[in-house]
C-alpha positions, -999 to 999 in steps of 0.1 A, spaced: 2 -281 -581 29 -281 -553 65 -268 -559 93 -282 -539 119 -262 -527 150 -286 -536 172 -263 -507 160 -226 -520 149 -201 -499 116 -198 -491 115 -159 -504 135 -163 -538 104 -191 -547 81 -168 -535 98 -141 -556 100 -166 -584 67 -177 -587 52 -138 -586 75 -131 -612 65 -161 -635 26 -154 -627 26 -117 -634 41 -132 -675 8 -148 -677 -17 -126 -665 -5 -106 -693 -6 -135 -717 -39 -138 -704 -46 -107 -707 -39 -108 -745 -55 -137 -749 -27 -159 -755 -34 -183 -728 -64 -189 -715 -56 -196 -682 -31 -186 -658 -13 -217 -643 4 -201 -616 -33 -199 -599 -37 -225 -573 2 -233 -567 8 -241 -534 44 -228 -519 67 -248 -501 65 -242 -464 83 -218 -447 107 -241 -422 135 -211 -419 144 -219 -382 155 -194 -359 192 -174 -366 216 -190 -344 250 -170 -335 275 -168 -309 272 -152 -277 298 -119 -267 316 -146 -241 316 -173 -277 334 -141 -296 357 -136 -266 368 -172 -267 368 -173 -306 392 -138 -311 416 -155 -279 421 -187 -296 424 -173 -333 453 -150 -316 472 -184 -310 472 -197 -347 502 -197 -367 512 -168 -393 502 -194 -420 465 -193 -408 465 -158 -411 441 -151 -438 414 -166 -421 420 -151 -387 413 -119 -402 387 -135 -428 370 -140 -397 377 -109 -376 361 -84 -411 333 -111 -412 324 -104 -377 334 -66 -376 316 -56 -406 290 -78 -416 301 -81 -450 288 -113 -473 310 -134 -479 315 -128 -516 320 -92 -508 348 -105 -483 361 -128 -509 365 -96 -536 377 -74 -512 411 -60 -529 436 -40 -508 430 -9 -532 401 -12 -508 417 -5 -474 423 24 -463 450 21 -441 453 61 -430 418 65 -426 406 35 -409 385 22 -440 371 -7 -461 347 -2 -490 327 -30 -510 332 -30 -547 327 -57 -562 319 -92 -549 341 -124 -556 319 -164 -565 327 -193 -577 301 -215 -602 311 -249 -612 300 -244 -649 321 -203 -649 348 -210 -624 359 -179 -608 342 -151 -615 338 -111 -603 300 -94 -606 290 -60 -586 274 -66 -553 237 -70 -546 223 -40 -549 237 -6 -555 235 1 -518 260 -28 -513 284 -3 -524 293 12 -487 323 23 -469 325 13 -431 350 25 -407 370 1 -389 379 4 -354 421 7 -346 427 -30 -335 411 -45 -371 430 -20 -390 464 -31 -370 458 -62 -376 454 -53 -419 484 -38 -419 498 -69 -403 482 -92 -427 493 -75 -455 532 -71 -447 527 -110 -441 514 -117 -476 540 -91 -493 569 -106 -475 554 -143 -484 544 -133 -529 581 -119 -528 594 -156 -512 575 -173 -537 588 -149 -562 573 -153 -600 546 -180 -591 528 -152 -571 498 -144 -593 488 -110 -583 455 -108 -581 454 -82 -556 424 -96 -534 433 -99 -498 421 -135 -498 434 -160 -515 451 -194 -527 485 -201 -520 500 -190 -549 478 -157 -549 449 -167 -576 418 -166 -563 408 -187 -530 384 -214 -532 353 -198 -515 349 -231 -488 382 -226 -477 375 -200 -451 346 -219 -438 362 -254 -437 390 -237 -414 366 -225 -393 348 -255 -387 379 -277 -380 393 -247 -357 354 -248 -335 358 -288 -334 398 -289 -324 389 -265 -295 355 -273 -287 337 -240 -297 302 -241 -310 304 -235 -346 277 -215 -368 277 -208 -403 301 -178 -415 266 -160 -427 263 -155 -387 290 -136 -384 264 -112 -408 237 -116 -384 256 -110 -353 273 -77 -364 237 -65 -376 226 -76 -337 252 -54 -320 241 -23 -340 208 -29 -331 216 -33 -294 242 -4 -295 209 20 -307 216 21 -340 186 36 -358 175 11 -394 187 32 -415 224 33 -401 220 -4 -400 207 -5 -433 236 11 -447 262 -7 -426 247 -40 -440 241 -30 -478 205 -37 -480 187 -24 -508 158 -7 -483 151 -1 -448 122 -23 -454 143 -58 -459 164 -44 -428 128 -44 -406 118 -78 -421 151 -96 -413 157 -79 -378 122 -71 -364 126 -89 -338 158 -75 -326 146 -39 -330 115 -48 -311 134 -61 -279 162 -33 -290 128 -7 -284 116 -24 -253 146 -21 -237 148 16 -246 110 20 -229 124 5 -193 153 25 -195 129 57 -195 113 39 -169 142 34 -147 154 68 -157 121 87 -144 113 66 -118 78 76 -107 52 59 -91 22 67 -111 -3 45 -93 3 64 -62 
């Protein structure tokens, strides 16, 4: 029997399928079954192509142009600017809530993590894992621009007066209920194709961030914690490739460091 993948990711079939076979080898087992029809399934192939994100220069050119948008695009210039700055999913950008910020301190911390379902609507669940509850420090400029952001939406809820709904999220609709979880990316793709920027998906932002740590030296575990993964392991398995070019750049700067000529 062959499955089809219908758009899932290769790993949550995998997952799905061990799951499912390990019921019946215990009906099995107890001789409920006699056979266990997970045996002999053959798994969609793997066809996950290489990540693709922006360059620094891309970033550069992004964070200049988004500095030219008008007030009213606001949410989404600094949608954008956590996305890339912290590496945060985006429902965990989507429930951030400004109880959240610490202005003072320079901090953001995940809580909770905002979807939408077409069957639920709206709804609010706890991140991923227990280790998605993290607390990153932001650097001056993001936290400036926060601030910014959220004098702008203040001054705009008290315009708007009593049909502000006050949700409290940082993100959302025009009249304060929650935002409509495309929105942010559906800016950003019109934005890449009005100025002729190379667009990715918003989950590269993710990507990216988790890059730069790895490039900066980071050991996994930091990055591990800065990204919310449940284990260093899935941090290895999504990044091995960066921490293996990470590493041999760290073996020719001992090289270049040291200097000798040991065939001499």
């Amino acid at each position: 029997m062959k499955l089809h993948s219908e758009g899932k990711p290769h790993k949550t079939i995998k997952n799905h399928v061990s799951l499912i076979s390990t019921v019946f080898r215990y009906a099995v087992k107890n001789q409920l079954i006699s056979k266990n029809p997970c045996v002999g399934v053959d798994l969609p192939r793997n066809d996950s192509k290489e990540r693709e994100i922006l360059t620094i220069s891309e970033v550069h050119k992004l964070f200049a142009l988004l500095n030219e948008e008008p007030a009213e695009n606001m949410q989404f210039i600094v949608y954008i600017t956590l996305a890339v700055y912290s590496g945060f999913r985006r429902g965990e950008l989507l429930g951030l809530e400004w109880r959240d910020i610490d202005i003072i301190n320079g901090l953001v911390s995940v809580r909770r993590a905002a979807y939408y379902s077409p069957t639920v609507g709206h709804y609010t669940d706890t991140p991923k894992s227990n280790k998605s509850l993290r607390t990153l420090k932001l650097p001056v400029e993001v936290i400036v621009l926060l601030s910014q952001y959220r004098d702008h939406q203040s001054a705009y809820a008290a315009k708007l007066g009593d049909k502000w709904n006050d949700t409290e999220r940082l993100f959302t609709s025009w009249d304060g209920s929650y935002l409509n979880p495309n929105a942010p990316i559906n800016f950003y793709q019109k934005f890449c194709k009005k100025h002729g920027l190379r667009a990715v998906t918003i989950h590269s932002f993710r990507h990216l961030n988790a890059s730069m740590l790895i490039n900066a030296g980071l050991d996994v575990k930091t990055v591990q914690a800065a990204l919310g993964h449940a284990n260093a392991t899935t941090t290895l398995n999504c990044y091995a490739h960066e921490f293996q070019t990470a590493q041999a750049r760290t073996c020719e700067a001992v090289s270049n460091a040291l200097k000798l000529n040991l065939g001499a």
